[in-house]
N, C-alpha and C positions, 0 to 999 in steps of 0.2 A: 462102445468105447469103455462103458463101466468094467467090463468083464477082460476088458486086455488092459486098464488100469491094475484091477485086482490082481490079475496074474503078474503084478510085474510088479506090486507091492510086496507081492506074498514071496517072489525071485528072491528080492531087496533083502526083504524082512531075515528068509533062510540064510542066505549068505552074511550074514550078521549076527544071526542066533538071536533075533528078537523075535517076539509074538507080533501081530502087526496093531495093537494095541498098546505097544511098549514104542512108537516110533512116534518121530518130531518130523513131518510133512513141510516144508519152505517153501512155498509157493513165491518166486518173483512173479507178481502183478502189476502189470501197463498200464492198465483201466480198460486196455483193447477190449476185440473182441475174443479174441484166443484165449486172452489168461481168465476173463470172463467166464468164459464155455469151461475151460478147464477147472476152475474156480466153483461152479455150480457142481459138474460130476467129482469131486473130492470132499465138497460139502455134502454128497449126499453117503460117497462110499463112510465118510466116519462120521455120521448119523450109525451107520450099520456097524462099526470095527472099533470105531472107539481111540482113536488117533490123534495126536495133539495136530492142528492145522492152524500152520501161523503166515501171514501176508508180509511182503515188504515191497513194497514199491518204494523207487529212487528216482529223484527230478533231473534229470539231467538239464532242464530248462531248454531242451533241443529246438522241442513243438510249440509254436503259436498257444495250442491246448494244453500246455503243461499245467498250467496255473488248474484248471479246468479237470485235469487227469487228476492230479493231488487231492481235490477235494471230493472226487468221485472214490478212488479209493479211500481214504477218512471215511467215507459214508459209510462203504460197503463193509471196514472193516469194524465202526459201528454197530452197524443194523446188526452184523453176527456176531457180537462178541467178542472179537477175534484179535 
């Protein structure tokens, strides 16, 4: 997954004319498990590349666990910095 992430940063990056170092990553975050997974391999590609990676997650108050989701991501975004 890392390596068809990167190729698809690096796609991004050229059709832009940026380094991929010069690029702003927006990750919409659930708290699931997909944005999660996806969440972990992005944290690790801009350890390597150097890429501003910023979270936002939105309450729609849909789920039972909304309340629950919000403060899962607050944590995560936290724990990283982010």
């Amino acid at each position: 997954m890392n390596n068809l992430l990167l190729k698809k940063l690096n796609k991004y990056a050229g059709s832009i004319t940026k380094e991929i170092n010069q690029l702003s990553i927006v990750l919409a975050y659930s708290s699931g498990q997909d944005s999660s997974v996806l969440f972990d391999v992005l944290r690790k590609l801009q350890k390597q590349l150097s890429f501003s990676l910023l979270l936002v997650h939105i309450n729609h108050n849909v789920s039972s666990n909304a309340s629950k989701m919000v403060q899962h991501a607050k944590y995560i975004a936290n724990s990283y910095k982010i």
